[in-house]
MIDOSE-1310 file (N, C-alpha, C; in nm, 2 decimals, decimal comma, always signed):
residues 158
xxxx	+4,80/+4,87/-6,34/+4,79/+4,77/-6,44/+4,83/+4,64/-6,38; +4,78/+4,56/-6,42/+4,78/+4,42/-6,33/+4,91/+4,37/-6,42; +4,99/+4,26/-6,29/+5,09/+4,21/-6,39/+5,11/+4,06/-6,37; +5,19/+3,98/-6,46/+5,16/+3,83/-6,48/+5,28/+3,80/-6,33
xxxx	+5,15/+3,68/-6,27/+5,17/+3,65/-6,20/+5,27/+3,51/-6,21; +5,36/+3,50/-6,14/+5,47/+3,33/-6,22/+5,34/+3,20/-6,17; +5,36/+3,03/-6,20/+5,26/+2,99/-6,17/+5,25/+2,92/-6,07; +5,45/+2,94/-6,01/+5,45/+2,89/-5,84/+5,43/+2,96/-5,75
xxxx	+5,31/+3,08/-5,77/+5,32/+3,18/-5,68/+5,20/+3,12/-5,56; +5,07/+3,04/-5,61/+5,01/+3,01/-5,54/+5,08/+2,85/-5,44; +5,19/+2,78/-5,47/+5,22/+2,67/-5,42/+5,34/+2,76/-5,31; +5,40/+2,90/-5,35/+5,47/+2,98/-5,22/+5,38/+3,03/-5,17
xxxx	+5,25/+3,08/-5,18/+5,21/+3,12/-5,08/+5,14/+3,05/-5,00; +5,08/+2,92/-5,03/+5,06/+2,78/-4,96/+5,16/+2,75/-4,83; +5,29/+2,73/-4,94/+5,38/+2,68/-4,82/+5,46/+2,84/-4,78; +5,43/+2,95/-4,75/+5,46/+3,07/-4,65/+5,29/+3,03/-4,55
xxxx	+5,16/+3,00/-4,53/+5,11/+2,95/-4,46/+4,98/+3,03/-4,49; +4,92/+3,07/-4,64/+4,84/+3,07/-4,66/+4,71/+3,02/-4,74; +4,63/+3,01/-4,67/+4,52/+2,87/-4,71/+4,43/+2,90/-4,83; +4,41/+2,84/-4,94/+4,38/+2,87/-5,07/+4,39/+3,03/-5,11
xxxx	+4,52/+3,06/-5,17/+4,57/+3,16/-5,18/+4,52/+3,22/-5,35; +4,50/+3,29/-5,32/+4,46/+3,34/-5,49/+4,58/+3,48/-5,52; +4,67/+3,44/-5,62/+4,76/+3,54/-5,61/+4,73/+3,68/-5,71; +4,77/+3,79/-5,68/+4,77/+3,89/-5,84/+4,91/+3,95/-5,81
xxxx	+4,91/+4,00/-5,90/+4,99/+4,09/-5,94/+4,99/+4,26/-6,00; +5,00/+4,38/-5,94/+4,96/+4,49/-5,99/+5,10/+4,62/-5,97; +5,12/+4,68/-6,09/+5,21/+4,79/-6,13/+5,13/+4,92/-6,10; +5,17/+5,00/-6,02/+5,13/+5,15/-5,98/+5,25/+5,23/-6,09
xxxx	+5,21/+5,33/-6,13/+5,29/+5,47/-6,18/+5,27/+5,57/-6,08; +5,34/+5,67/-6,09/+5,32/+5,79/-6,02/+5,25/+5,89/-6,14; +5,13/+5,93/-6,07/+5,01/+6,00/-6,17/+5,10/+6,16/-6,21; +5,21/+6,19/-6,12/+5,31/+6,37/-6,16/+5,40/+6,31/-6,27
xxxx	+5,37/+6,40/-6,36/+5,49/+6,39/-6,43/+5,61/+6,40/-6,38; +5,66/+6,46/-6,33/+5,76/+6,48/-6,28/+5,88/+6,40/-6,23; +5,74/+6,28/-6,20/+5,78/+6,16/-6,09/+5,84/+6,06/-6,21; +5,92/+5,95/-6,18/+5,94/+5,85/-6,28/+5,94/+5,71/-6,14
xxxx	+5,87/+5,75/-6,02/+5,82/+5,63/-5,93/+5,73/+5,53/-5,97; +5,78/+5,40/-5,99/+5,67/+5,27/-5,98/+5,69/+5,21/-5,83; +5,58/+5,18/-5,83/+5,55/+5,07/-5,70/+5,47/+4,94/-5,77; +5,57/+4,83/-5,70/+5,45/+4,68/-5,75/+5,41/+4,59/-5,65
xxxx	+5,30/+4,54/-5,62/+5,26/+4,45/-5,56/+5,28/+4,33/-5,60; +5,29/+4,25/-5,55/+5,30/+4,11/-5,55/+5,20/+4,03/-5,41; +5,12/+3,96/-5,46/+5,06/+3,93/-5,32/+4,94/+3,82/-5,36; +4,84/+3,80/-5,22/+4,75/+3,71/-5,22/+4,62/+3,78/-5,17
xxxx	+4,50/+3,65/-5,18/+4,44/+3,67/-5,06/+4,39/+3,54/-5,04; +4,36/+3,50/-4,88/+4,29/+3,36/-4,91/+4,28/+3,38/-4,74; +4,31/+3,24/-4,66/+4,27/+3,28/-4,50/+4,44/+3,22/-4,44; +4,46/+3,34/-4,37/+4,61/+3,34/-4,32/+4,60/+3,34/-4,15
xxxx	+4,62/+3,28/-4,09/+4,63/+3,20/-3,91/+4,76/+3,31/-3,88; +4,84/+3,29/-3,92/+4,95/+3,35/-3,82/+5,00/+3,45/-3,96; +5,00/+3,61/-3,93/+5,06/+3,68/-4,04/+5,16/+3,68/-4,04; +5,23/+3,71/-3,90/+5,37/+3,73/-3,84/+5,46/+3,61/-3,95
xxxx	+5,43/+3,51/-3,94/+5,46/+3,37/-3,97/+5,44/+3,36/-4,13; +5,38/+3,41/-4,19/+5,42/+3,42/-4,35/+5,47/+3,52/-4,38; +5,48/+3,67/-4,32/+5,60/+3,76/-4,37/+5,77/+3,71/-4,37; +5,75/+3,59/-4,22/+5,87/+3,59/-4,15/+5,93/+3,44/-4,28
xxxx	+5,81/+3,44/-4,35/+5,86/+3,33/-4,43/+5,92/+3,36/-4,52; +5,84/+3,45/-4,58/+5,89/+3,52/-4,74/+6,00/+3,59/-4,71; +6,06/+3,65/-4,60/+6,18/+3,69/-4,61/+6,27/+3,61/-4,61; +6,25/+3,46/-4,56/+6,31/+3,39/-4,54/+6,36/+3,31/-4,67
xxxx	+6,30/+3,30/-4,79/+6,27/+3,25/-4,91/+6,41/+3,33/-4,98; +6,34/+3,46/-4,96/+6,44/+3,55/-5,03/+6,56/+3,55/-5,01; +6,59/+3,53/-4,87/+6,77/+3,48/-4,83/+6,80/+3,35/-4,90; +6,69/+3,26/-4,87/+6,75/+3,07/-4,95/+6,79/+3,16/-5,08
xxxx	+6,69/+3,18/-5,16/+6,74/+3,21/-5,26/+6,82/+3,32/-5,31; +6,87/+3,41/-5,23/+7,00/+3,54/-5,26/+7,11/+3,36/-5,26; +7,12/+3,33/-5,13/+7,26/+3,20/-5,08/+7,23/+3,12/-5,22; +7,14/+3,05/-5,26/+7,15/+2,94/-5,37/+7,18/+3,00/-5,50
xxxx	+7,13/+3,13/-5,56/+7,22/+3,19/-5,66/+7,25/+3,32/-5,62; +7,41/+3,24/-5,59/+7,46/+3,41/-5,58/+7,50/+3,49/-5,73; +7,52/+3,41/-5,82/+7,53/+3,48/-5,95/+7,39/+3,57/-6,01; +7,34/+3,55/-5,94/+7,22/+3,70/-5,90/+7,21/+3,82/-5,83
xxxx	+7,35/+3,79/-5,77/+7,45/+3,94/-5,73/+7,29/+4,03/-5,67; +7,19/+3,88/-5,55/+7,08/+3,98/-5,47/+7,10/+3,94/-5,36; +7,07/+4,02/-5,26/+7,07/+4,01/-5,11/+7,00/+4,06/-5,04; +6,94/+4,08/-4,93/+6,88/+4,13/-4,79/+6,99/+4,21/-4,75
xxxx	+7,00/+4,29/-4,72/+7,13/+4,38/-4,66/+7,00/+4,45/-4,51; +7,07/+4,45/-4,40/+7,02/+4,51/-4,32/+6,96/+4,45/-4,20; +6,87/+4,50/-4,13/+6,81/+4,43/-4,08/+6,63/+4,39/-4,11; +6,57/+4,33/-4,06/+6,45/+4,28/-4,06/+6,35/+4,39/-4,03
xxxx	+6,29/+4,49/-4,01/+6,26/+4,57/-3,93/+6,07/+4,56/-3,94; +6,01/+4,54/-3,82/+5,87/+4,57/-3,80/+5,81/+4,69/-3,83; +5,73/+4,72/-3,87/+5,70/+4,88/-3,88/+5,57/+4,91/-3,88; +5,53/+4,98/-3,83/+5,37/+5,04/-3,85/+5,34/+5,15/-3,91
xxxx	+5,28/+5,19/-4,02/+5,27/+5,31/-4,06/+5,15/+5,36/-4,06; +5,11/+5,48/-4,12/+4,99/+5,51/-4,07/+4,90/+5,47/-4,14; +4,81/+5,44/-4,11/+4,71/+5,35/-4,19/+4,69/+5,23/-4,28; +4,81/+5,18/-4,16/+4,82/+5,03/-4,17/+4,68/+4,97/-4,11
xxxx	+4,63/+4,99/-4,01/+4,53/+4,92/-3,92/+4,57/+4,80/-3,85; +4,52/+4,68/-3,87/+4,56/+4,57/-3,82/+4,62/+4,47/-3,87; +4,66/+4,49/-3,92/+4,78/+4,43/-3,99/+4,96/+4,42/-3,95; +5,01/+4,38/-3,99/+5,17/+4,33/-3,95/+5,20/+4,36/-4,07
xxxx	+5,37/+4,46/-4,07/+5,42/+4,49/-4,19/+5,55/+4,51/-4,13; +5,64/+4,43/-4,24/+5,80/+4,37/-4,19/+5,87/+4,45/-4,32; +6,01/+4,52/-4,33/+6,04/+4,58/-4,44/+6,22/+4,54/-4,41; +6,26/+4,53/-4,51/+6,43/+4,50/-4,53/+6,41/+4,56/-4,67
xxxx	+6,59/+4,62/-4,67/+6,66/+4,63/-4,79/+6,71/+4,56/-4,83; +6,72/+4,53/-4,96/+6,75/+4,43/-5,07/+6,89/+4,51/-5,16; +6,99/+4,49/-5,21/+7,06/+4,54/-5,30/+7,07/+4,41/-5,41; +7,13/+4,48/-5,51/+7,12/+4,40/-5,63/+7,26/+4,46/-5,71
xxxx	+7,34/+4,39/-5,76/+7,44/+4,45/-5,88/+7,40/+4,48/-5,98; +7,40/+4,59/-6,05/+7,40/+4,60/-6,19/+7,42/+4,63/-6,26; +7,53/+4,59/-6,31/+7,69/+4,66/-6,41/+7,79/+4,71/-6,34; +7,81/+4,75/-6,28/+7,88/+4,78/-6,22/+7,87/+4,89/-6,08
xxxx	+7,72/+4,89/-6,04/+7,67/+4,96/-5,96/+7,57/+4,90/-5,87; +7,57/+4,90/-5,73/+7,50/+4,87/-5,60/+7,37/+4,96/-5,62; +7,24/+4,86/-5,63/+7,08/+4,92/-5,63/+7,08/+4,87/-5,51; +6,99/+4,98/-5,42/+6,98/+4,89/-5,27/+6,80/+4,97/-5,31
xxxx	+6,71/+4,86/-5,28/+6,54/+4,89/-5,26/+6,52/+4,87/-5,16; +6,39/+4,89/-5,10/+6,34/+4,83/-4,95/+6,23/+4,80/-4,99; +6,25/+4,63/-4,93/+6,11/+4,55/-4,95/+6,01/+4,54/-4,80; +5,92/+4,55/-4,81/+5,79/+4,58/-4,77/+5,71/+4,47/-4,76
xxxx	+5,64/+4,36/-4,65/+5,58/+4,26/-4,67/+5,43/+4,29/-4,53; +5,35/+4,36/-4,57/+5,21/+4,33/-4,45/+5,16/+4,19/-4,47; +5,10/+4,16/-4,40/+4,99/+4,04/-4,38/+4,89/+4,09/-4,29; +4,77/+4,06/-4,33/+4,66/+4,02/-4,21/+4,55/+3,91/-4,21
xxxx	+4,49/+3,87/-4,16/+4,43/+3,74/-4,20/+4,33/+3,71/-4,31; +4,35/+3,77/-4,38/+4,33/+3,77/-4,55/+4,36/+3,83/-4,65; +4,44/+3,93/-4,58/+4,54/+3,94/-4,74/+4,70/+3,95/-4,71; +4,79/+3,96/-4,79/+4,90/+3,94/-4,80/+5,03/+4,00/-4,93
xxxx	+5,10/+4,09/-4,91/+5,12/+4,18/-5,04/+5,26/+4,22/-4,97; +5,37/+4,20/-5,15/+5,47/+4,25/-5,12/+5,50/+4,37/-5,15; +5,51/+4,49/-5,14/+5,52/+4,64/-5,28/+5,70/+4,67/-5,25; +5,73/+4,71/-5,32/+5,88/+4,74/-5,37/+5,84/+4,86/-5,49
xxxx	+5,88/+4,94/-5,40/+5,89/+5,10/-5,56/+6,00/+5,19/-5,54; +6,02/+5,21/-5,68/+6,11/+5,18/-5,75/+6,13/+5,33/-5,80; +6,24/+5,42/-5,80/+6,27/+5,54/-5,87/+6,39/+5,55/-5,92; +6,35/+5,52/-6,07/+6,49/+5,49/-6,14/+6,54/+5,63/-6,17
xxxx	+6,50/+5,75/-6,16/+6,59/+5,85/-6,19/+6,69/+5,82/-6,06; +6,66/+5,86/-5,95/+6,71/+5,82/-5,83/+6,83/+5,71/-5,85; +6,78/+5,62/-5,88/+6,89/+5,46/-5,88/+6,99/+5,47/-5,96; +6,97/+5,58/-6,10/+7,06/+5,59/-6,22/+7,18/+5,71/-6,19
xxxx	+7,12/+5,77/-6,03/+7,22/+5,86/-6,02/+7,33/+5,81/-5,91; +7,29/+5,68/-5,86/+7,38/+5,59/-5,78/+7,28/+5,60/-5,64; +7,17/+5,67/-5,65/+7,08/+5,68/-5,52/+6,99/+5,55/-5,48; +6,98/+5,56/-5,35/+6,90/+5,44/-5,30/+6,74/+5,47/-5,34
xxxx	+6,69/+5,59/-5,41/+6,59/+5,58/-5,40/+6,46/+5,61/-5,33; +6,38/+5,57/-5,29/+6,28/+5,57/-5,14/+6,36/+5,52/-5,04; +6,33/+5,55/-4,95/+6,36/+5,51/-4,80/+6,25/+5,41/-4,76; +6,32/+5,30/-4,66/+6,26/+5,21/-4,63/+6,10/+5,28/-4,59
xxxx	+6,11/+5,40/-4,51/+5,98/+5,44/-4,43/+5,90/+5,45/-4,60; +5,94/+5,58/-4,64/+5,82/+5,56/-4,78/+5,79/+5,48/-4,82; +5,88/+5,36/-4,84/+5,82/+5,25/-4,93/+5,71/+5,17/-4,83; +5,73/+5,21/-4,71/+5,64/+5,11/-4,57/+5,46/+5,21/-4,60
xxxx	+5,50/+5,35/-4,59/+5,40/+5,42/-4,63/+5,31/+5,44/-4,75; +5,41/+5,40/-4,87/+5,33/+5,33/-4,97/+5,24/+5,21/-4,98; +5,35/+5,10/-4,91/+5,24/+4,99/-4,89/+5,11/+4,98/-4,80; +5,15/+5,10/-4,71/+4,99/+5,07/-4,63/+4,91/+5,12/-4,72
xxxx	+4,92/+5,24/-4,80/+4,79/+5,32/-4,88/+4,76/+5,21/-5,00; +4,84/+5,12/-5,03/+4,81/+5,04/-5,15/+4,72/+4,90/-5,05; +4,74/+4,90/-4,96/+4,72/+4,76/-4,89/+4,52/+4,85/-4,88; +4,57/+4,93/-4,81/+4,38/+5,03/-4,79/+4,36/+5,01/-4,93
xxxx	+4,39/+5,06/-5,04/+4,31/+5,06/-5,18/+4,27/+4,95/-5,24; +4,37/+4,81/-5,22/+4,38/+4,69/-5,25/+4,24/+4,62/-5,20; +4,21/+4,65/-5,07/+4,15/+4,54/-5,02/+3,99/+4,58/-5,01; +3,88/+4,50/-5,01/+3,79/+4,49/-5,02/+3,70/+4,44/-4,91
xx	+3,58/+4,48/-4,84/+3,51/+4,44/-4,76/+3,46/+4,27/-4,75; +3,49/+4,24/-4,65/+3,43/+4,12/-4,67/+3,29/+4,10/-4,62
């Protein structure tokens, strides 16, 4: 299901360094019942020169803004990590953990950012049974191996 995109998304992904950026937005479910896993994208497409250099941006975004409100009790916890998963292809995909407060309890996610020179996508998913039991959820790797299979489904021949 596609989701609403904010309306500074195309002037961030401008200034992360990509050139007439067309943004969307899309919510995955897990098709098992069983599952209560979402994954969401967040992303672009348009023509991107350096991928390395707009992942390396958008994580960098995310720190200005964890530091400028901390009353948002969000952060980067970790390190930066490169990753290739399988059927990523040619593409660049950078992943960190994020934690968040909420009520009285540490959510830690792993965010997920590929680039390649036309598209551009963040996915973060999400297992709230997992999170409600005080668990972190996916692991940085799954959520890296989610985004490659969404980044393959996502994109379109040019």
């Amino acid at each position: 299901m596609t989701r609403p995109v904010p309306e500074s998304a195309a002037a961030d992904y401008a200034a992360f360094g990509i050139t007439n950026p067309t943004p969307v937005g899309i919510s995955y479910k897990s098709s098992s019942p069983a599952s209560q896993q979402t994954a969401q994208l967040t992303g672009a497409w348009g023509t991107i020169s350096d991928p390395e250099r707009v992942i390396d941006r958008h994580f960098a975004k995310i720190a200005d803004n964890a530091a400028a409100e901390p009353s948002k009790n969000t952060r980067l916890v970790g390190t930066l990590q490169r990753v290739h998963p399988t059927g990523l292809g040619d593409a660049m995909m950078k992943c960190q953990n994020m934690s968040t407060r909420v009520a009285q309890r540490i959510i830690t996610t792993p965010i997920c950012v590929w680039a390649d020179h036309y598209t551009y996508g963040e996915v973060v998913v999400f297992d709230p049974g997992a999170l409600r039991n005080g668990g972190m959820g996916v692991s940085l790797g799954e959520n890296a191996d989610t985004a490659a299979r969404i980044r393959n489904d996502a994109r379109v021949p040019r």
